[in-house]
Each structure stands twice: as structure tokens, then as C-alpha cells.
C-alpha positions as CSV (number, residue, x, y, z in Angstrom):
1,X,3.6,2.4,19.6
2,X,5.8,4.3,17.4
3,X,6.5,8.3,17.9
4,X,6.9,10.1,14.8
5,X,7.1,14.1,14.9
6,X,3.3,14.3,13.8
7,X,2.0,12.2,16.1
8,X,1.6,8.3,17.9
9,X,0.7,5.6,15.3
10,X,-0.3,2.5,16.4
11,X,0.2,-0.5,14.9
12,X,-0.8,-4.2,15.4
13,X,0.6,-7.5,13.6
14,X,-1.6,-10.5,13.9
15,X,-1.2,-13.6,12.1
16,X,-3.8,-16.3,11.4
17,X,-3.5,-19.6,11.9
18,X,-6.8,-21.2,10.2
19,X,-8.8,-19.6,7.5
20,X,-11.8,-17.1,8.3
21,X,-14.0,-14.8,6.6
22,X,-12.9,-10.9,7.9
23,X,-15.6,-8.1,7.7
24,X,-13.8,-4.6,8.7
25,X,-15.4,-1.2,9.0
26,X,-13.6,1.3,9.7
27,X,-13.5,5.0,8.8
28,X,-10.4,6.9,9.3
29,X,-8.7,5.8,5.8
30,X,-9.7,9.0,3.4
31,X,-7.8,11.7,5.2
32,X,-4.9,12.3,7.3
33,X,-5.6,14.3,10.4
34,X,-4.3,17.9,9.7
35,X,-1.5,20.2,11.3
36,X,-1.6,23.0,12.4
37,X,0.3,26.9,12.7
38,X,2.6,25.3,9.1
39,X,2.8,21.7,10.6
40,X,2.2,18.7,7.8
41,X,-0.6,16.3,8.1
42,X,-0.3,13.4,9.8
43,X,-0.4,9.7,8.4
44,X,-3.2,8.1,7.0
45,X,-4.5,4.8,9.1
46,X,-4.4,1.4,6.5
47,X,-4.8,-2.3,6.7
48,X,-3.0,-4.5,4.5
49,X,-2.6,-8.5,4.8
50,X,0.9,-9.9,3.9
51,X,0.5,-13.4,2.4
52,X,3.6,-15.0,0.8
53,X,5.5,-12.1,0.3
54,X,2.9,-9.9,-1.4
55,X,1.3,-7.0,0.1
56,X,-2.4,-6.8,-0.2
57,X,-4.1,-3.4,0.6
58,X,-7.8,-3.5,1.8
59,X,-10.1,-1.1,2.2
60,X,-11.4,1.0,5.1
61,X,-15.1,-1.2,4.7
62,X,-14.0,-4.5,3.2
63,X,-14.9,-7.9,3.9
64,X,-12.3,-10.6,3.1
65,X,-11.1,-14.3,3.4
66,X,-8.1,-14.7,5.3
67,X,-6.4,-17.6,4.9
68,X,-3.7,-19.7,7.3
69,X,-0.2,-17.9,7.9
70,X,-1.8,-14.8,6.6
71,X,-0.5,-11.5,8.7
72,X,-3.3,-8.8,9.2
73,X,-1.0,-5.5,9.5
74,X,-3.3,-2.3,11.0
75,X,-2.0,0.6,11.3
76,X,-3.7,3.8,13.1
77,X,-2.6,7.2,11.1
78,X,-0.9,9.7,13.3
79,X,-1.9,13.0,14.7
80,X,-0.5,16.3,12.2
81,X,2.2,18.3,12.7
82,X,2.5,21.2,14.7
83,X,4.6,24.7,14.0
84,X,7.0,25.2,11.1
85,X,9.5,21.9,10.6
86,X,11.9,24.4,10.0
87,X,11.2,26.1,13.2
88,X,11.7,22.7,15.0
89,X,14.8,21.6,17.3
90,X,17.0,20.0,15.1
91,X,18.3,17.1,18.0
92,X,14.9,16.6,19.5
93,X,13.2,15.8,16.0
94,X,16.2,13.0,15.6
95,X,15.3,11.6,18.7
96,X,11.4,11.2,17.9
97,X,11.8,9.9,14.1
């Protein structure tokens, strides 16, 4: 898990080692969870397949071949921001980036 000051992401690497057909549905992709009292919205969740160096973004309901060595990157978006960033303790958001 990674801590970033808007929230916990999760994210999760899997790489394939035959070919198969992937069917995903999955809904949080259109907006980022807000913040709140001046805090910034949190990060949107995506899933993206890195095959031979290119970077191919899918959708959040998307069926799609995936193909030996292929990595399946998903990422979870984070929770928003709370208070002011300016307002924020200037040491503690250095150690949560």
C-alpha cells in the first residue's frame, strides 16, 4: 500500500504467464473521491496492462486478451484530501508523500 496525503491507494502487479481472455467490471474510474473543508480530491482508480514497453490503458468495463508476459497493473484511487494544504504540517506531509 502506498500513503499519499489524500488517502491509501492500493495497488497490485500481476503478470501472466499464458494467454487468456480478461472481462473486468469495475466502477470507480469516472471520479476521484472528493476532499473536504479545502482538501483536493483524491486519485482516480485505473487499470492498465504493460506489454513490451507500452502502456495500454483499459477501461473501467472492458473485456480484453491478455497475452504471455503481459503485466496487469490495478490501481485503487485514493481517499480526498482533508483541510487546507497550506494549513498542513510541513514535516509530517514529507513523511506521507
Amino acid at each position: 500500500m502506498v500513503n499519499s496525503v489524500a488517502g491509501w491507494v492500493f495497488k497490485r502487479h500481476i503478470k501472466f504467464i499464458g494467454q487468456c481472455n480478461f472481462c473486468y467490471l469495475w466502477r470507480p474510474f469516472r471520479i476521484a473521491p472528493e476532499g473536504v473543508l479545502g482538501g483536493g480530491a483524491g486519485a482516480q482508480a485505473e487499470t492498465f496492462v504493460e506489454r513490451g514497453g507500452q502502456v495500454i490503458q483499459l477501461e473501467s468495463k472492458q473485456q480484453f486478451v491478455l497475452h504471455k508476459g503481459d503485466r496487469l497493473v490495478v490501481r485503487t484511487g485514493g481517499g480526498g484530501g482533508y483541510g487546507l494544504p497550506s494549513e498542513r504540517n510541513a514535516r509530517l506531509e514529507k513523511t506521507t508523500s
